[in-house]
matplotlib code that plots the C-alpha trace (Angstrom):
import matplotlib.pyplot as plt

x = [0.0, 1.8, 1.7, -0.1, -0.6, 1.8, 2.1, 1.2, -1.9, -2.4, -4.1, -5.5, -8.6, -7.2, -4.5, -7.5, -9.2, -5.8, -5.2, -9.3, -8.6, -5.1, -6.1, -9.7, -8.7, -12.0, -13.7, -17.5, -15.7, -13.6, -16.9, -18.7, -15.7, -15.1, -19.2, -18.9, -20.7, -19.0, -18.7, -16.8, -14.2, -14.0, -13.4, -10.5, -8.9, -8.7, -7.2, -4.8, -3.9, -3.3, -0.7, 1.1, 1.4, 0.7, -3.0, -2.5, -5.4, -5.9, -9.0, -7.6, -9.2, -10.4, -11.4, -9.0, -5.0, -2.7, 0.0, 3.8, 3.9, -0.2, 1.9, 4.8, 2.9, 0.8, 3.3, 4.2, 0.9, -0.2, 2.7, 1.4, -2.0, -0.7, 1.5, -1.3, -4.3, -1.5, -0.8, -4.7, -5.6, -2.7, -5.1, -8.0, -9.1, -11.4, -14.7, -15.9, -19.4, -19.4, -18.6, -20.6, -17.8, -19.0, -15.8, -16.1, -14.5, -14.2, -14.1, -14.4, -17.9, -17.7, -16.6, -19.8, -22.3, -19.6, -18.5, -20.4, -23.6, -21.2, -18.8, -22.3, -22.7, -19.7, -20.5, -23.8, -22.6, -19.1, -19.9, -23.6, -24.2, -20.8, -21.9, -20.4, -20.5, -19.6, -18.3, -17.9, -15.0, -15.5, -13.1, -12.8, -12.7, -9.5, -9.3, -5.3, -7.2, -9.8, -7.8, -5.1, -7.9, -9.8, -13.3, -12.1, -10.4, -9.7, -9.7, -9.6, -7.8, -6.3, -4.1, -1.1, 0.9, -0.5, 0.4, 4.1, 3.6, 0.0, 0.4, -1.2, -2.2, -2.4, -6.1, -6.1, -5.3, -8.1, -7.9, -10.1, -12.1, -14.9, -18.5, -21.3, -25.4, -25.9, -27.1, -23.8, -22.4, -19.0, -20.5, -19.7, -16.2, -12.4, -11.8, -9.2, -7.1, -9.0, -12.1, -11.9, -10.3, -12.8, -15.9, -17.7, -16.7, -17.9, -15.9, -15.9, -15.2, -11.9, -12.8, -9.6, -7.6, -4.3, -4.7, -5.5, -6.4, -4.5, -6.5, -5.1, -2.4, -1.8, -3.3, -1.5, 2.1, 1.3, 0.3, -3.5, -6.6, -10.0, -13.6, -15.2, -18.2, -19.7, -18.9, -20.8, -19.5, -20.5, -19.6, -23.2, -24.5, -22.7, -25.3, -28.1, -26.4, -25.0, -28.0, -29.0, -26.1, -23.8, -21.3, -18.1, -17.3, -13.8, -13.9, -12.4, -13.2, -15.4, -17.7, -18.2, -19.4, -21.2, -23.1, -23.3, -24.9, -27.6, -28.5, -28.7, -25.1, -21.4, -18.0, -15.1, -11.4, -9.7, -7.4, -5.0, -2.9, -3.8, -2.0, -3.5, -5.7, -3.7, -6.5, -5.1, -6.0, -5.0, -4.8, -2.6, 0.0, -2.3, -4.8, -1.7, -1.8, -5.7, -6.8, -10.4, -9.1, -6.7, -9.7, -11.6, -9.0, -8.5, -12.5, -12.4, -9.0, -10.8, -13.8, -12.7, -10.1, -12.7, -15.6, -12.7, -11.7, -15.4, -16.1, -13.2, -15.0, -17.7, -20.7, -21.4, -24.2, -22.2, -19.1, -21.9, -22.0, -18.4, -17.4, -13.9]
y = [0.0, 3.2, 6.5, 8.8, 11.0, 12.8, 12.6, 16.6, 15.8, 14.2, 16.0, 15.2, 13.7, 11.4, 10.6, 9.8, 7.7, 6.0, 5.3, 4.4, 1.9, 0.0, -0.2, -1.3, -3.4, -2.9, -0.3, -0.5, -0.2, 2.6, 4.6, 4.1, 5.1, 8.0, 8.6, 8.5, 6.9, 3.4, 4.9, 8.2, 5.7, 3.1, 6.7, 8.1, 4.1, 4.7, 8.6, 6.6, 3.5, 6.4, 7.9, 5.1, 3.3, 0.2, -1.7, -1.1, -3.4, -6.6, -9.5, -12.1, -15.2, -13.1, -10.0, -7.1, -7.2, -4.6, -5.0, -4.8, -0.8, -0.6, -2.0, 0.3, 3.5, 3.2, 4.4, 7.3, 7.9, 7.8, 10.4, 12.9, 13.0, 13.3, 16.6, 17.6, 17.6, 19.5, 22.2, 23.1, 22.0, 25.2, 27.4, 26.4, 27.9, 25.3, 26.2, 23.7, 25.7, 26.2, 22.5, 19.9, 17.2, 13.2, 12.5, 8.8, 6.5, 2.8, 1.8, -1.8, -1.5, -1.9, 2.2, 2.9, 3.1, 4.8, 7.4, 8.3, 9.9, 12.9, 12.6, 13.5, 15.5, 17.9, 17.7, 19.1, 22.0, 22.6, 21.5, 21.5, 20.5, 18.1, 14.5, 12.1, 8.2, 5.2, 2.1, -1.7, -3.6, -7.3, -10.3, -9.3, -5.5, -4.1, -1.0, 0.1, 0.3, 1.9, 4.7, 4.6, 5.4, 7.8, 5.6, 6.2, 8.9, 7.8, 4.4, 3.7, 0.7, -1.0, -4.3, -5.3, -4.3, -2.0, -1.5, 1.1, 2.0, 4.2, 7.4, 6.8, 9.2, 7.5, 8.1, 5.9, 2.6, 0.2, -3.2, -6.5, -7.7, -10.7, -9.6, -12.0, -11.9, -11.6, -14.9, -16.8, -19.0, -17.6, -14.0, -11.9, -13.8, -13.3, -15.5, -17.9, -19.1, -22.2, -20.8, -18.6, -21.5, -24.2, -21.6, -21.4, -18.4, -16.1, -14.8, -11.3, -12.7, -11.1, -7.8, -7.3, -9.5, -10.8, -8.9, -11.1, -8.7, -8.7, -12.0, -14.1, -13.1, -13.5, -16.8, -18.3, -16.5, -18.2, -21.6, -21.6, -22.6, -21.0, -23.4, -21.3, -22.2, -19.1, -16.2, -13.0, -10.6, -7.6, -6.8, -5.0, -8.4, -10.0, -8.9, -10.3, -13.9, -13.2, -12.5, -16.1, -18.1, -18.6, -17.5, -15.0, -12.7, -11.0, -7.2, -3.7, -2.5, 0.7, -1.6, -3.6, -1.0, 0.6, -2.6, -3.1, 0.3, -1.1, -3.6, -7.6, -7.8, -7.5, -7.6, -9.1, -8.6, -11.1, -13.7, -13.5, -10.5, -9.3, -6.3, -3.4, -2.9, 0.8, 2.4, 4.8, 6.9, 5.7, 7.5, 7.6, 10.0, 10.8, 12.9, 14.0, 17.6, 17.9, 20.7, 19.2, 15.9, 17.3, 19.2, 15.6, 14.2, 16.7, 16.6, 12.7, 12.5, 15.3, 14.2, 10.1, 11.9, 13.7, 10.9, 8.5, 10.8, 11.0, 7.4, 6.1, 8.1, 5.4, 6.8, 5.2, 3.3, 1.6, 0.9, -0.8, -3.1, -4.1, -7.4, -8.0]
z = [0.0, -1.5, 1.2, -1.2, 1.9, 3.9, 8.4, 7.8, 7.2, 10.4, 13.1, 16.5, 15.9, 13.4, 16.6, 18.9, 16.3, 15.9, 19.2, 20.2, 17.4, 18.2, 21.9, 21.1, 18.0, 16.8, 14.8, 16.7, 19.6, 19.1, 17.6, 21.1, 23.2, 20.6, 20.6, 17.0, 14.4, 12.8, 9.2, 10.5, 12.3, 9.3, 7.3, 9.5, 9.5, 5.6, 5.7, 8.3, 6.5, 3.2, 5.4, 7.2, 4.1, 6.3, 7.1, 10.7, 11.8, 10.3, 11.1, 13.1, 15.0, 17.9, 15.3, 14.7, 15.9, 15.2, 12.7, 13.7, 12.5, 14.1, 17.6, 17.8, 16.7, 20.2, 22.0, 20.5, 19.6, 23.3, 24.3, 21.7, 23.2, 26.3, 25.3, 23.3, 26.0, 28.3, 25.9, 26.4, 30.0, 30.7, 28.8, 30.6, 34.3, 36.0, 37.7, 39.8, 40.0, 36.0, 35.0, 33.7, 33.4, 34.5, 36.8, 37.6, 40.5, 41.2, 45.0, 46.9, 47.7, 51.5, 51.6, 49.2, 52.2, 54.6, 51.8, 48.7, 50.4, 51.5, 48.6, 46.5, 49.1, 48.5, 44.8, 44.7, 46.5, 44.9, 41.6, 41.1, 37.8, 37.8, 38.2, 40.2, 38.3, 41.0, 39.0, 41.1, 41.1, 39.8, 38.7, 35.0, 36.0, 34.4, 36.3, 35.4, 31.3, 32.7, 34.6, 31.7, 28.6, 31.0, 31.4, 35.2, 36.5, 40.1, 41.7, 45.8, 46.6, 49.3, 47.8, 50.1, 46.4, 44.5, 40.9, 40.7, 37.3, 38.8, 40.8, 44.9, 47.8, 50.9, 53.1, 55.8, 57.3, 59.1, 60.6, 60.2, 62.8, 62.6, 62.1, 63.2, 64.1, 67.9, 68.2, 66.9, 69.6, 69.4, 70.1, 73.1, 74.0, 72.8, 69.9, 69.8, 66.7, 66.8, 67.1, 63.6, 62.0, 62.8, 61.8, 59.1, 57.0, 54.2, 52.0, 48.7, 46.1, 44.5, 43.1, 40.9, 38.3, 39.9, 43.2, 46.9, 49.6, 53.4, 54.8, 52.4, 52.2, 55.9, 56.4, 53.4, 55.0, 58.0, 56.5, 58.1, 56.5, 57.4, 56.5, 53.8, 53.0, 51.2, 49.4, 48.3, 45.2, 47.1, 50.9, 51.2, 50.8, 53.5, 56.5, 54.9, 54.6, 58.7, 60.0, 58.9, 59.8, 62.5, 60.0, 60.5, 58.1, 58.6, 57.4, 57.6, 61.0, 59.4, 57.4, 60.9, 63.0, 60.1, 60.1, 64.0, 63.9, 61.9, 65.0, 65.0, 64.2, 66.4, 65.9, 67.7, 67.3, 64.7, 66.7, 63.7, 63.7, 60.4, 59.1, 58.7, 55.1, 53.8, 51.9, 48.8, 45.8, 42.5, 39.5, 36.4, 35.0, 31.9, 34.6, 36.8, 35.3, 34.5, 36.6, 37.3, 37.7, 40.4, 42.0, 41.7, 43.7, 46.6, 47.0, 47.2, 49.6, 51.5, 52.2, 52.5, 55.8, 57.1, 57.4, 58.7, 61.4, 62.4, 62.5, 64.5, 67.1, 67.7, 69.8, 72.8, 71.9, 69.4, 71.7, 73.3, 70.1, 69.8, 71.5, 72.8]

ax = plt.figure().add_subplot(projection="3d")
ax.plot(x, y, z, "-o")
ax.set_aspect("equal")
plt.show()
């Protein structure tokens, strides 16, 4: 294929199409994420193919698959839309009160009920017509795409090893304790070792690809073996199943007592020293500079220190809750 074109006839929307299209490897694809329609994309792949002088897609067994010149343009490719999109964001004066922008954040569901209502909160009256969109972790959830191609642009995380190649804030550290319905027969006394190792447990499923949290880690360190028996892909459905079995449930300390305030439930402290889960922010170097998403981020670490600093002091009546 003879370059009848030449690269200075590229310009930037050509370079997002090109880049929607190697990392998507499919033409419908790129056209949602680009919120364009099919025949504009299949267009700009031609006036791109014209001026590589190279296919740059090609259908393979699972559909599209960059070629070799397709592969090593995303790169470079990537770099320019970075330099490109911080050229303008050092034009640009954010107005939190003015904006209209969707910002979007992926959290471990067990902070949803502690967190959002006042992170919502702080939006409505800081950036009123901003949105706020909450997206769940789940097994085939690839959050580092999602952060690096901007569907998210801040993720909360707390993984003994979180991924180096992603910039992190620290927010706050809790520990694990065992949560259990009043009437369990291990309620309302210390819990041994044998104790949480011979009960019946319930278990989140993983919410991330490749990433085992700071209980499993810890029990398989120390060579122990808890009895699971069943497990629930969201923490907000792990009362439901408690409060019908004598059943322990080991959690972040702020999701117990959240849940203890509710009533019919208690918490004791965990026999195995666990260490301590490290909550963080998580974001990546494409949205370091963006001035919203850096004003996204100081209202999220904000507002995550202030509610944690409030609910480690427990009121009395729910001191009253939490067993030894």
């Amino acid at each position: 294929m003879a370059a009848n074109c030449s690269w200075k006839s590229i310009d930037v929307h050509l370079l997002q199409v090109l880049h929607a299209l190697l990392t998507e490897c499919s033409v419908s694809n790129a056209a949602r994420r680009l919120n364009q329609s099919q025949p504009a994309v299949s267009t700009a792949l031609r006036r791109l193919r014209d001026i590589t002088g190279d296919p740059l897609l090609v259908r393979s067994r699972n559909g599209m698959a960059p070629t070799e010149r397709g592969q090593a343009l995303l790169e470079p490719v990537k770099v320019a839309l970075a330099q490109i999109e911080a050229i303008g964001l050092r034009q640009f004066r954010f107005d939190p009160a003015q904006s209209q922008r969707v910002f979007n954040i992926a959290t471990p569901d067990y902070l949803n009920a502690i967190l959002i209502g006042r992170l919502v909160a702080r939006f409505r009256a800081l950036a009123p017509q901003a949105q706020v969109a909450l997206h769940s972790f789940g097994p085939d959830y690839d959050y580092t795409h999602a952060l690096e191609s901007g569907e998210l642009d801040v993720v909360i995380g707390n993984w003994p090893n979180p991924p180096e190649h992603l910039r992190l804030a620290p927010l706050f550290e809790d520990d694990v304790v065992c949560l259990m319905r009043n009437s369990h027969p291990l309620a309302g006394r210390p819990l041994s070792q044998e104790d949480y190792l011979n009960a019946d447990h319930l278990v989140p499923t993983p919410y991330a690809v490749g990433q085992r949290g700071v209980i499993d880690m810890q029990l398989a360190r120390d060579r122990l073996k808890r009895k699971v028996v069943a497990s629930v892909p969201y923490f907000s459905l792990a009362p439901y199943v408690l409060l019908q079995n004598d059943i322990l449930f080991s959690a972040p300390r702020l999701f117990a007592e959240h849940c203890c305030s509710l009533g019919e439930l208690c918490m004791a402290e965990s026999p195995v020293p666990f260490p301590k889960m490290r909550f963080y922010l998580l974001w990546h170097d494409r949205a370091h500079h963006g001035e919203e998403c850096r004003w996204f981020r100081e209202q999220v670490v904000d507002v995550i220190r202030e509610t944690v600093d409030t609910l480690q002091q427990p009121a009395p009546a729910q001191r009253q809750r939490i067993r030894a």
